[in-house]
N, C-alpha and C positions, 0 to 999 in steps of 0.2 A: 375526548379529542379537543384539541385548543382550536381557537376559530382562524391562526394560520395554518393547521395541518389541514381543519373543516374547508378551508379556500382550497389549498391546492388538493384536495380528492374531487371538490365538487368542481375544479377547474380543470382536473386531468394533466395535470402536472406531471411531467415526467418526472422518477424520483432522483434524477440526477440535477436537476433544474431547482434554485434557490424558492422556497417554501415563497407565496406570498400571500403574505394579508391581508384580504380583502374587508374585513372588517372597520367603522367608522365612529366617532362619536360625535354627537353635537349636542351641548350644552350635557345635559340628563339622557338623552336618548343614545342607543345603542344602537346599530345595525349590523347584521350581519355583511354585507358589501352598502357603495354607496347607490343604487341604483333600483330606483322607486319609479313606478307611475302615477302620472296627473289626474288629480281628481276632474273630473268632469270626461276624462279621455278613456275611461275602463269601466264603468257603469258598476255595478254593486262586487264587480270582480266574480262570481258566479258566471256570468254570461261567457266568462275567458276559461274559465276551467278545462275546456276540451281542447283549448285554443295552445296554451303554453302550461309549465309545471309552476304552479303559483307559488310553490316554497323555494323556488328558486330566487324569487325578485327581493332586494332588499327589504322593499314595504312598498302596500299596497295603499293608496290613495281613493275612497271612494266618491260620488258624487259626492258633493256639498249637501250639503242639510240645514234645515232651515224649521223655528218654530215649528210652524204651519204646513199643510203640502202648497206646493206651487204648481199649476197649471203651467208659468212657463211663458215667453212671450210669441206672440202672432207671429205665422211664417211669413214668409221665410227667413227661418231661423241660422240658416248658414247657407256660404255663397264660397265656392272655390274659388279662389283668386292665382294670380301667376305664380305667386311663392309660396303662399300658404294659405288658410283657410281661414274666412270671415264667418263670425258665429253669435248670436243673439239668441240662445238657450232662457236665460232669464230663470237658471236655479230654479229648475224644474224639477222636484223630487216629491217625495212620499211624507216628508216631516219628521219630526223627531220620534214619536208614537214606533210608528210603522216602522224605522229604522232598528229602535232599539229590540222591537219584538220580533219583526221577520229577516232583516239582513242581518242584524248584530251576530246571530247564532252564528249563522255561518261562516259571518268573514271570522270570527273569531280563531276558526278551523283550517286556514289556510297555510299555517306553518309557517309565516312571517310576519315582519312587524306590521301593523293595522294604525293611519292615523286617518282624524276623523277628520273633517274641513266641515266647519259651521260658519253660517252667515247671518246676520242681524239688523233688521233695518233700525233697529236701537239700540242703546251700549245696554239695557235692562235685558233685549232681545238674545246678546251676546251674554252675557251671565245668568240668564235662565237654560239658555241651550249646555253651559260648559256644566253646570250644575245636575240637568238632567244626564249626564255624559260620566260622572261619576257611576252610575247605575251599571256601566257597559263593562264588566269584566275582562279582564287582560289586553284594555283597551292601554297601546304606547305611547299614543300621543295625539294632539289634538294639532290643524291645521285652522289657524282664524284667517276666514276670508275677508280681508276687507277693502278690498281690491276690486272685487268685479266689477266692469263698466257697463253691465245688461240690465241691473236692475235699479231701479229707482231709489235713491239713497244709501246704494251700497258700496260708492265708491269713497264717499264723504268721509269714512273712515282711515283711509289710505291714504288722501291727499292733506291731511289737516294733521299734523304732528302731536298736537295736545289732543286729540279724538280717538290718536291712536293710541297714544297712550295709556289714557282711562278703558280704554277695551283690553290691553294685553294684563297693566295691573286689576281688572276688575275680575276676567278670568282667572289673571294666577292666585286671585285670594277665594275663587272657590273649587279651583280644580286642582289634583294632585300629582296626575302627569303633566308632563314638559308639552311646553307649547313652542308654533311655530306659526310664523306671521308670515303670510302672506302677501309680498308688496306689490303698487301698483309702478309700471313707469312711466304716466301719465301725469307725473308732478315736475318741478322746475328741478329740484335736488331733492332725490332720492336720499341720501347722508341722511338727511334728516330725519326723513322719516323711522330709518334705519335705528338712528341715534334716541331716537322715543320709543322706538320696542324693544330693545337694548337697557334701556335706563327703566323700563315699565314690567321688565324680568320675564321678558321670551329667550328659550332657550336656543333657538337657530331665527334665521328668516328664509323666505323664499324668495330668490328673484330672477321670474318675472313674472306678473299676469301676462293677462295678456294687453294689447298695443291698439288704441284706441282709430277705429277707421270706417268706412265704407266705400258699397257699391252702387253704380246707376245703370241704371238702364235707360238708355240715353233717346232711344226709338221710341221710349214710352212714357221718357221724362219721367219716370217712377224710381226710389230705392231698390234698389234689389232684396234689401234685409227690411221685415218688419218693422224694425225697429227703430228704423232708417240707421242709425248706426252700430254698428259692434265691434269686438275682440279681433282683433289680428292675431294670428299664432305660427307657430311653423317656420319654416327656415329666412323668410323673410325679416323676422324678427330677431335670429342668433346675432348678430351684431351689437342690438339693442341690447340685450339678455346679459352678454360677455359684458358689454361696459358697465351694466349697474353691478356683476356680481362684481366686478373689481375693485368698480371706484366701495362699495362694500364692506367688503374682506379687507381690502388696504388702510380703510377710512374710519371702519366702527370698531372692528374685531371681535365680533359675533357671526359663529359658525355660521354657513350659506349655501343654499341648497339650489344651484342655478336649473334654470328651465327656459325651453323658450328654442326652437329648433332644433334639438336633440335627435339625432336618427342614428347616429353609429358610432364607435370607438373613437375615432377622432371628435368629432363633437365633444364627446364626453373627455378626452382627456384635455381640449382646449380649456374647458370649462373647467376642471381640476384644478391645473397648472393658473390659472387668471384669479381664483380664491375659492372656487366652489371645494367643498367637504363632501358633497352628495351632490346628486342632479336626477330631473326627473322626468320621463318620457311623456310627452305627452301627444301632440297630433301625430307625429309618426304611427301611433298606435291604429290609427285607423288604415293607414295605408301598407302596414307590415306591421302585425300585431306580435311578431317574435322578435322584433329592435331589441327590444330590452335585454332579451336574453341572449342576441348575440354580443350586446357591448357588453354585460358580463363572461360572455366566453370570451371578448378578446382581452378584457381586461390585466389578467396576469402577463399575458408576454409584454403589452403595452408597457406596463409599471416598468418590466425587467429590462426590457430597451433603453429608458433612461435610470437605470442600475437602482430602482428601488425592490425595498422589499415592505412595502407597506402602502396605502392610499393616502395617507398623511404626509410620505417623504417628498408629494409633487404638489400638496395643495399651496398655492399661493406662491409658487415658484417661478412666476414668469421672472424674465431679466427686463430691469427697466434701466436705458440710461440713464444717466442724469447728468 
């Protein structure tokens, strides 16, 4: 079966209704549709198994991983806010060890693409982890964080263009699948950054992290978060998210995977149409953990409304006067 007749069975396409294809590519990597969840927002993807049918989602995004395990930073580690959700996590996980021996097996099993998201508080850190990561069988592709604002020199990657650089070609000279960069939008011009992971030979980019902020407790004159400051995410951010993937997509011409207040069908096709190639779910997850799958079920009529028969025939197709 080709992967537009595999879209319209697994979309319930009427058979009188124009096939569409849902499938994507960015750089080297392949996906079956564009529509992935955020790492940090679906935990080793086990925990969701009973929750949704995991071969349904494009690819599955798990925690970040890191050398070492992380403990993770002091609570409070996340604070609801009016639009979205504040979070100082601090790349809390199990380490690379424990990943490849106890989650590896499994996600391997979920019948869609698997990319891994490493983080590094050094560029040695980042090519020890991409190297260990060859070990991981029918691993798709790798996710480089280097973006996060929770933990102590892991944002210096994202905001400094030559930093990022030397991490995306330092990876791609010991890893064999396509990589994807991670960016942050806490710098002055995003482009640039873009344009050094680009020229450093990543196969897509990601944008956005998440959006540097905090809470008070003003009764007690204290932070609300640990950490006093963290991540913004969630719909307060889609604004934010929409303008980096555009200026992006318009600006570097390297496929882009936008993120950043994604909850439904619209979302997702704003984000299409402005340059994204894929997009991916991520705090909606906690508040409706089936998002995902219903913008992949609306997905085909969407495309068919503005008369495509493909996800490629709307990326990048906003109208822009001039």
């Amino acid at each position: 079966m080709t992967n537009a007749a595999a879209s319209a069975v697994s979309s319930g396409a009427d058979a009188s209704e124009p096939i569409i294809d849902l499938a994507v590519i960015l750089g080297r990597l392949q996906l079956k549709n564009p529509i992935l969840v955020a790492s940090g927002t679906f935990g080793y993807a086990k925990e969701m198994e009973s929750v949704l049918p995991l071969d349904r989602l494009g690819g599955i995004l798990p925690k970040t991983i890191t050398q070492q395990p992380r403990p993770g930073n002091a609570p409070w580690r996340t604070v609801e806010t009016s639009a979205g959700l504040l979070n100082a996590i601090g790349l809390d996980n199990d380490g690379i060890d424990y990943f490849l021996t106890h989650h590896w097996p499994y996600l391997r099993t979920c019948g869609t693409s698997i990319v891994v998201s490493i983080a590094g508080k050094s560029l040695e850190d980042f090519y020890l982890l991409a190297n260990r990561l060859n070990e991981a069988e029918g691993l798709h592709a790798v996710e480089l964080n280097v973006s996060c604002p929770n933990v102590s020199g892991g944002v210096d990657f994202g905001t400094d263009a030559n930093l990022c650089y030397e991490v995306v070609s330092g990876v791609r000279n010991v890893l064999g699948c396509p990589i994807i960069t991670k960016l942050t939008p806490n710098v002055t011009k995003i482009v640039d950054i873009a344009k050094a992971a680009k020229d450093a030979g990543t196969d897509a980019v990601t944008c956005i992290n998440t959006v540097l902020g905090m809470a008070v407790d003003w009764r007690r004159r204290k932070p609300m978060i640990g950490n006093v400051v963290g991540g913004l995410s969630g719909p307060a951010i889609k604004p934010i998210a929409l303008r980096c993937v555009y200026q992006v997509a318009s600006q570097v011409g390297v496929p882009v995977i936008g993120v950043g207040g994604i909850a439904n069908i619209d979302d997702c096709m704003e984000f299409l149409v402005a340059g994204a190639s894929a997009i991916q779910v991520g705090t909606a997850n906690y508040y409706d953990p089936h998002a995902s799958i219903k913008i992949i079920d609306g997905l085909p009529e969407a495309l068919r409304s503005l008369g495509a028969s493909k996800v490629a025939d709307i990326v990048g197709s906003l109208q822009i006067k001039k």
